[in-house]
N, C-alpha and C positions, 0 to 999 in steps of 0.2 A: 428480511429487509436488506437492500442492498445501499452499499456503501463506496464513496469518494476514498483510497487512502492516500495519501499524496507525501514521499517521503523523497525528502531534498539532503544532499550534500551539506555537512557542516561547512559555517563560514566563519575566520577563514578555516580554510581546508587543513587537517593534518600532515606533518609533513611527510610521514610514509603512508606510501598507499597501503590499502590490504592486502595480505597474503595471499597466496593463491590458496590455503588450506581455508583463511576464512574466508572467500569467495564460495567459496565450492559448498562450507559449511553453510553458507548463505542461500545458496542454488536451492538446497538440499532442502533445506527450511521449508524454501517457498513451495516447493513441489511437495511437500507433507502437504503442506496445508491447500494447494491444490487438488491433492486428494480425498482430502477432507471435504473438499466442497465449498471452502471457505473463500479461496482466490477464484475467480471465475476467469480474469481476462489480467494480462500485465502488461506495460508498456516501459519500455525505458524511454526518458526525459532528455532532450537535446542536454539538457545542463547538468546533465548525471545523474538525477533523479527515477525516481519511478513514480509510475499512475498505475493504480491497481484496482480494479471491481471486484470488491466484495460483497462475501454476505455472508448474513449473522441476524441474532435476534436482536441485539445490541452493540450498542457502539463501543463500551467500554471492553469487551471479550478480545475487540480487534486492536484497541491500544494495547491490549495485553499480549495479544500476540504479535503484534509487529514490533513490539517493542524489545521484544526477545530475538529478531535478527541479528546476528552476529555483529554487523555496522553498525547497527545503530548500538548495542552493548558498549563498542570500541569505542564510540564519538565519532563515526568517520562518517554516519549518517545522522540526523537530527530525530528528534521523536518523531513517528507518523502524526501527521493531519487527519483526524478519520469526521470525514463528513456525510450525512446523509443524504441519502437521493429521495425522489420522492418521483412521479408518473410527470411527465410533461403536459398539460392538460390542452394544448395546440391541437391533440391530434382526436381528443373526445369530440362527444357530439355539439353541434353548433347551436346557437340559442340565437332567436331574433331573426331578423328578416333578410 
């Protein structure tokens, strides 16, 4: 199943930013679990965020693992959003005349 994860900047913001050890530890993270199969596609968010494609059999396996990023452990990111996708049905077959 693939999945929405949507992980926003605490508000307000802490007042130090993150290290560069836990950035890097953050990187590192996400490229396991791109190896894994698990990240498909990432984006970073105008507002400091990211938007991430995933997938998994479940949605709870991805709170558990995004939840375990460095930032968000720290408070300096908020818990993931994990929401599910489902097939856009626009582009199936057409019914009717």
């Amino acid at each position: 199943m693939q999945f929405l994860v949507l992980v926003s900047r605490t508000t307000p913001a802490p007042q130090d930013p993150p290290t560069a050890t836990e950035r890097e530890a953050e990187s590192e993270l996400i490229r396991h679990l791109y190896l894994e199969g698990i990240v498909r596609q990432i984006w970073l968010r105008g507002d400091g965020g990211a938007a991430i494609l995933a997938e998994s059999g479940d949605a709870q396996s991805l709170v558990e693992a995004f939840s375990a990023l460095p930032l968000v452990k720290s408070g300096f990111l908020q818990a993931p959003q994990v929401i599910a996708l489902k097939p856009y049905s626009g582009f199936g077959p057409r019914t009717g005349g």
